[in-house]
Every structure is written in structure tokens, then in C-alpha cells.
N, C-alpha and C positions, 0 to 999 in steps of 0.2 A: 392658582388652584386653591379651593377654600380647605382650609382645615379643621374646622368647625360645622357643627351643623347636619339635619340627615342621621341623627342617632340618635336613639332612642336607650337609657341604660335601665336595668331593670336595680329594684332596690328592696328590703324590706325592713322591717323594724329593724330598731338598735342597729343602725348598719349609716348614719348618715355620713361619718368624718369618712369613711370608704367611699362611699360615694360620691364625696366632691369629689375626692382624690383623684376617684376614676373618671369622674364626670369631665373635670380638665384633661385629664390624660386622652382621652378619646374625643375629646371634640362634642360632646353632647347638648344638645338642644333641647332635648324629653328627657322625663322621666314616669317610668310605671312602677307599681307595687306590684308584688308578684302574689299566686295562692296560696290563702289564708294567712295575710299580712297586711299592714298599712304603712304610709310613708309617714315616716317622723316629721313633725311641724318644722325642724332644722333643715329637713331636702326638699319640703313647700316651698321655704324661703328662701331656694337659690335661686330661683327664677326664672325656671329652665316649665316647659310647657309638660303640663300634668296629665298622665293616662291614669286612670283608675278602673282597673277589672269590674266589670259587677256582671253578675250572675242572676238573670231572671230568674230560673226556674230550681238552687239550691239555696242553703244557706237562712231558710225559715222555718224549722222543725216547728217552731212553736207554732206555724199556721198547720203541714202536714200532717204530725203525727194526728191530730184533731180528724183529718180526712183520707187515711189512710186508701180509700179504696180511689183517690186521684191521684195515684204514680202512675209514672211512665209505665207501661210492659210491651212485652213481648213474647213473642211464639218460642219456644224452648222445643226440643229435640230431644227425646229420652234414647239412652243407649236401648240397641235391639237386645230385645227377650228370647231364646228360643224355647220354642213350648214343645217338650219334652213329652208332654200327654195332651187335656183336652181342654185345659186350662194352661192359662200363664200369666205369671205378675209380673208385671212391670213395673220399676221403680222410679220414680219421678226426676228427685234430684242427684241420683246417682252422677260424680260427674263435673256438676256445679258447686259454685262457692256458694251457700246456703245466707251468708254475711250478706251477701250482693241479690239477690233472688229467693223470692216467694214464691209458692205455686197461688194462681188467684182460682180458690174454692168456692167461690159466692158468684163470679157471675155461672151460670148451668153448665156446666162441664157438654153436658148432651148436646148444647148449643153450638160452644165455640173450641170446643175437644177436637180432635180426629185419635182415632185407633187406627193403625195401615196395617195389612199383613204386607210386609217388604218383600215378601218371597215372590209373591205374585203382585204385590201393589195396590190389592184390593183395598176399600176401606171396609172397616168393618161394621156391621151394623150399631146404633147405641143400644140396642137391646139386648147385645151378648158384653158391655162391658159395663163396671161400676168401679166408682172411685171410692179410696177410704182413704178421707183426707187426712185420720191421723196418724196413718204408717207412710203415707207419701206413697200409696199402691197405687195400680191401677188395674185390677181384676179381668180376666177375661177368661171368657168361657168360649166353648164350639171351635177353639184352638186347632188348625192342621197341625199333624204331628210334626216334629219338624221345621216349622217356618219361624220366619222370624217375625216379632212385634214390635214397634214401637208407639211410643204416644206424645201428638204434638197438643202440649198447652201452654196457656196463658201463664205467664209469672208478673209478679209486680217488680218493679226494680224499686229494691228499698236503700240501698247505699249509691251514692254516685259516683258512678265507674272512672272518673278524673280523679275526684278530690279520695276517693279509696286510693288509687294507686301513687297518689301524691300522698296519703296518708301512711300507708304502707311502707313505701321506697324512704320517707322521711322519718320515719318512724314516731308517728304523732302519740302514739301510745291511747291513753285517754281520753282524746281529743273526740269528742261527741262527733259521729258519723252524718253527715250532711244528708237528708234523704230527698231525691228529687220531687218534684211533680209537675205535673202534663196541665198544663191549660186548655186545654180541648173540654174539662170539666170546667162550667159559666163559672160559678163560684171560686174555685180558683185562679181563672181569668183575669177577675174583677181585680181580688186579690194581688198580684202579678201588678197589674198595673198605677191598682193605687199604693201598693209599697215602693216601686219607682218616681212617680213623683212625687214624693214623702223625700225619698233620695234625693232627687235633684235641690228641691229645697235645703237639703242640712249640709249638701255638699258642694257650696261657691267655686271654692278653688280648685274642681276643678275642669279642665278646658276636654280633653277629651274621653265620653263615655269608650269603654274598650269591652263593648260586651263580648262576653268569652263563653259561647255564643248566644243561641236563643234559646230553644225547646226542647230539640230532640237529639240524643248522643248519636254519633254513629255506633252501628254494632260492635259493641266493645264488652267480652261475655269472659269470665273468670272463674276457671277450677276449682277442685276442694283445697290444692295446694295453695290457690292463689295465684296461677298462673293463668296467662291469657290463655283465652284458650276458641275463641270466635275474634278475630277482629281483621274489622271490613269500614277501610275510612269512608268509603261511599255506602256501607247498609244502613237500609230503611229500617229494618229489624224492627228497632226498640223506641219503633213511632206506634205501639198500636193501642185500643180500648174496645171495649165491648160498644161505648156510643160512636165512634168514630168508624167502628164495621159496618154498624146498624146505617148511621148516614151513607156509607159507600152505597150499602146496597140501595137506596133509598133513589141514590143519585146517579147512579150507572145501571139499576135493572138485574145484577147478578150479586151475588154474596160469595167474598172473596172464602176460600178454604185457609185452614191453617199448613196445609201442604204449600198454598203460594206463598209464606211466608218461609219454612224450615228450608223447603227446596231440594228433598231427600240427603238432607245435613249440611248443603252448602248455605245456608241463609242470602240466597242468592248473592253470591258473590260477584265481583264486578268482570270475574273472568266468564261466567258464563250469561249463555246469551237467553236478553229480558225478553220478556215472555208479554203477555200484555196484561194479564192482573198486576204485576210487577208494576208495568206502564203506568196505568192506570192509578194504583196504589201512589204512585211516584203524582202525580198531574193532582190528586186527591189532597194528598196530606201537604206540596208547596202551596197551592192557595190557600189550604189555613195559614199555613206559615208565614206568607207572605204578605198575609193582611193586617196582622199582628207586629210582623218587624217594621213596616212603615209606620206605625201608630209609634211601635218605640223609637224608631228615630224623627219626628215628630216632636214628639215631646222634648227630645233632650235640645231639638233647633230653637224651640221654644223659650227652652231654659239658657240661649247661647253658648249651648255647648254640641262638640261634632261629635257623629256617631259613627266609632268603626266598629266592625267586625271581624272577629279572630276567627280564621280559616281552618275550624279543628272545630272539637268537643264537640257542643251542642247546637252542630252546623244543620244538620238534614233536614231538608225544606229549602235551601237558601242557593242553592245552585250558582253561581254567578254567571254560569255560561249557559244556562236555561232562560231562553225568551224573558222578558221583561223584569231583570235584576234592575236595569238600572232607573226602574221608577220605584223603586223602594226608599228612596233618599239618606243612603247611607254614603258618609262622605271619604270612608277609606277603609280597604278589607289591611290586615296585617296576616301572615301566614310562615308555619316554620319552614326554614331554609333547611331539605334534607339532600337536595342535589339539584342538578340542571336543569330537569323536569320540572321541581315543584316552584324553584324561581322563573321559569318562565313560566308557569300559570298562575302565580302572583301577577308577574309584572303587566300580564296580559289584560287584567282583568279591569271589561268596560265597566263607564258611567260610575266611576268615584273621580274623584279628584287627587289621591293618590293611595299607593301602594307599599306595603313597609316589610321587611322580611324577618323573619324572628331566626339569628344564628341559636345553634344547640351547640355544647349541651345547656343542661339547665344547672344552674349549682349546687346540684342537690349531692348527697353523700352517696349514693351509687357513684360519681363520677369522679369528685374529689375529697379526695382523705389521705390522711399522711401516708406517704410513701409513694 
């Protein structure tokens, strides 16, 4: 029986004489860096086989803040208003972590807005509401007395819902906020890709790309306290954009509502049953995805190095058990071990070459501290 081998340790800076330590103690073969760290040129040099995290889509303010209106967003849910008279305001971010989410003001509200009255379900016309983007309102007039309101829109996700809660839980303090962005914008596409192979060139050593993941979070939405407060490992949520609707309807004949995405507050969850916008929406946003992640695992075969995929973050798009994963040419998914379910749909998963399971916890200080 081998005692060696088949393990992968995770490591981070100033951490390397631990690391042998543990890297003998446990038989290890790999070694990964973990978020927002790098391995010391001392744990390079043991000579155990190198994953390094990289992050398509965070971790370049200096290209984002520059193009602020290409983040990720998503449809948001305002708590219901009841209009008491013939008006009623509705407050936008009531609810939400404001750190993590912007309401997006600039594409036409009239457009890609909905106002419902929830009582009856109706939507309501755009000519009985207006927004005043600088209280965060949203105005309505011709109000039943009585009903209730709410308002689905667009927000940008300006912080990244991982590295936030990795920042958070860790207490990074000052640590400049990572802000995502969407490639579905050309110009950040380009971007995206020619910062990758720029990567691969400055980073020889090492053997395995570990993108953590590609493009899109799953829905993963945080309170004013800071508490989760939406999280759905299979939503599509917080895949959306004003071009990427416009394309939909371009390309299927119908223009999705922002009701298909809230879901009457469920953000379609995966308990309840899809609908075909949903479908559709789902069939839509994997072929961008999926034309993009072959290009990045491409390049890194290119560069002689393999490309896995971590079965988390910014997975949506990437199905593996959705028709034609395994022409994307990625050579191993890894995913965290939370129980017997999720390691058999690791272990399961066609057309890589193989499959790696991540134990929890992580060693972060929610877990371990003195006492």
C-alpha cells in the first residue's frame, strides 16, 4: 500500500519549514497556494508538483476601476413596500450589503426595471414609476391601497463575493477590495485573456493552472450585517448584463423579465422547478462560457501546463454533467469534500483525467484559535 502520493497540501507565504514538515507527515505529492498568498521559493524547491490558484475574472482593479460599468450584476429583490395611500416608495438597497452591490443607474431603469404589485402580481406600468438614484428610491404612483410593492433591478457586484468573505472571516482589514468583472464586455475579454498569457510566461514553475474558477459566481448575496443572505451553489443570478439580455432576445425571439431572474424572491433556487426562461437563460450564458474556458485551457496545454477547475466560486457556465464538458479540454475538476453526495459528484465527473477532493475546514481563524 503506497504511503505517499495522491495529496495535494495547501501552503501560504512564510509558512515553508511547516510545510515540509507536513508535506512528509502526510505523504504529499502537490502543493497549492491558497487566496491571496504565494508559495515561498523554499516550498518551489521541494519538488513536489505546483498548483497555483489564478483568478480570471478578480485581482486587476487597475484594469476595472477604469471600466466600472463591466462587472458582473444581477437582478436584486427589494423588500415589499406597502402603500398605505396612492403612492409608495420603495427603497432599493434596503437589506443588502451596499460594500458588495450597487444599484446600476445608467443602463434605463424603464428598460431592464420591473415594479410588481405582489398583491395581485401585476406589473406595473413604467409610466406610474420613477427612480431617484440619489436616495436609492423608487417612486410610485396610482398605488392600490393596501398592496404590496416591490422593485426588481440591476446591481453591479463591486466587491467579490469569495475574496470579501475570505476577507472578512480573515480579517484583511485594509486589504484593497478585489472587484470582479464579466467578460461578456469585448474589451475586457481581450483584457482577460491577454493578462493570462502574460501569466503563463512569468510563471515557469508552475505545472498546474487551478483556475478558481472562470467567470460567473454562483449566487452568493450579503446583508447590511454582512451575512449571507441569498446563496444558491447552482444560481445563475449574478451572470447578467444589459448586452448579454439584448443578445438573448436577439437569439431566442423573446426578452427575458427581470421576474425570471428574482423568482418572487427565490432567485430560482435549485429547489424549485425551472421554468424555461430559466432553461433557456442556463443553454445561453454555458456557450459563452464554454467557449472561453476551452480557449483558457488551450493556452495553458500550450504553455505545458494542465488545466483544472475548482468546483466552486466562479463555476456557472461549466456544468460538468451538462452535454459536452468534456470537449472543453480541461484535464481535472478538484472540488470541496462536504459529504457523500459531493464526493461522489466529484468522483463521477466525465472526460478529465482525474479528480481531486478538497477536505474542509480551511485554516482560517473562524476555525482555529487558541482554545
Amino acid at each position: 500500500m503506497s504511503t505517499s502520493g495522491r495529496f495535494t497540501i495547501p501552503s501560504e507565504s512564510n509558512f515553508a519549514e511547516k510545510t515540509a514538515e507536513l508535506a512528509r507527515l502526510w505523504g504529499a505529492d502537490a502543493v497549492r497556494n491558497s487566496d491571496g498568498t504565494q508559495l515561498d521559493d523554499e516550498v518551489v524547491a521541494l519538488g513536489m508538483k505546483v498548483y497555483t490558484a489564478y483568478f480570471p475574472t478578480r485581482a486587476h482593479n487597475e484594469w476595472i476601476t477604469l471600466h466600472m460599468d463591466e462587472t458582473p450584476q444581477v437582478y436584486l429583490l427589494s423588500k415589499r413596500a406597502l402603500a398605505e395611500s396612492d403612492t409608495v416608495d420603495v427603497s432599493l438597497m434596503d437589506g443588502f450589503f451596499e460594500e458588495q452591490l450597487k444599484p446600476n443607474f445608467d443602463a434605463d431603469p424603464h428598460k431592464y426595471w420591473e415594479v410588481v404589485d405582489r398583491s395581485t402580481g401585476a406589473v406595473v406600468p413604467t409610466e406610474q414609476w420613477t427612480v431617484d438614484a440619489e436616495a436609492g428610491v423608487v417612486h410610485v404612483s396610482g398605488a392600490e391601497l393596501m398592496h404590496e410593492y416591490t422593485v426588481s433591478f440591476l446591481a453591479c457586484i463591486i466587491w467579490d463575493p469569495v475574496e470579501m468573505y475570505n476577507h472578512l472571516t480573515n480579517g484583511w482589514g485594509d486589504k484593497e477590495h478585489e472587484i470582479p468583472f464579466d467578460i461578456y464586455h469585448p474589451a475586457t475579454r481581450k483584457f482577460v485573456f491577454d493578462t493570462f498569457e502574460q501569466w503563463l510566461k512569468d510563471n515557469p514553475q508552475v505545472d498546474v493552472v487551478r483556475f478558481t474558477t472562470f467567470f460567473y459566481q454562483f449566487t452568493l448575496l450579503f446583508d447590511q450585517k454582512q451575512r449571507e443572505k441569498v446563496v444558491d451553489w447552482f444560481g445563475c443570478a449574478c451572470t447578467v448584463s444589459p448586452a448579454a439580455l439584448d443578445d438573448f432576445e436577439k437569439e431566442h425571439g423573446y426578452r427575458l423579465r427581470p421576474e425570471d431572474f428574482v423568482n418572487e424572491g427565490s432567485y430560482n433556487s435549485a429547489w424549485r422547478v425551472p421554468r424555461k426562461p430559466q432553461r433557456d437563460w442556463i443553454d445561453f450564458l454555458s456557450h459563452f462560457v464554454r467557449a472561453n474556458v476551452k480557449k483558457l485551457a488551450s493556452l495553458s496545454h500550450e504553455a505545458g501546463k494542465e488545466a483544472m477547475m475548482f468546483l466552486g466560486d466562479q463555476w456557472i457556465g461549466t456544468e460538468p454533467y451538462k452535454d459536452g464538458f468534456e470537449d472543453l479540454g480541461l484535464d481535472a475538476v478538484v472540488g470541496s469534500i462536504g459529504d457523500g453526495t459531493t464526493t461522489r459528484m466529484i468522483a463521477d465527473i466525465p472526460g478529465v483525467k482525474y479528480t481531486e477532493g478538497r477536505f474542509l475546514p480551511y485554516f482560517f481563524p473562524d476555525t482555529f484559535y487558541e482554545g
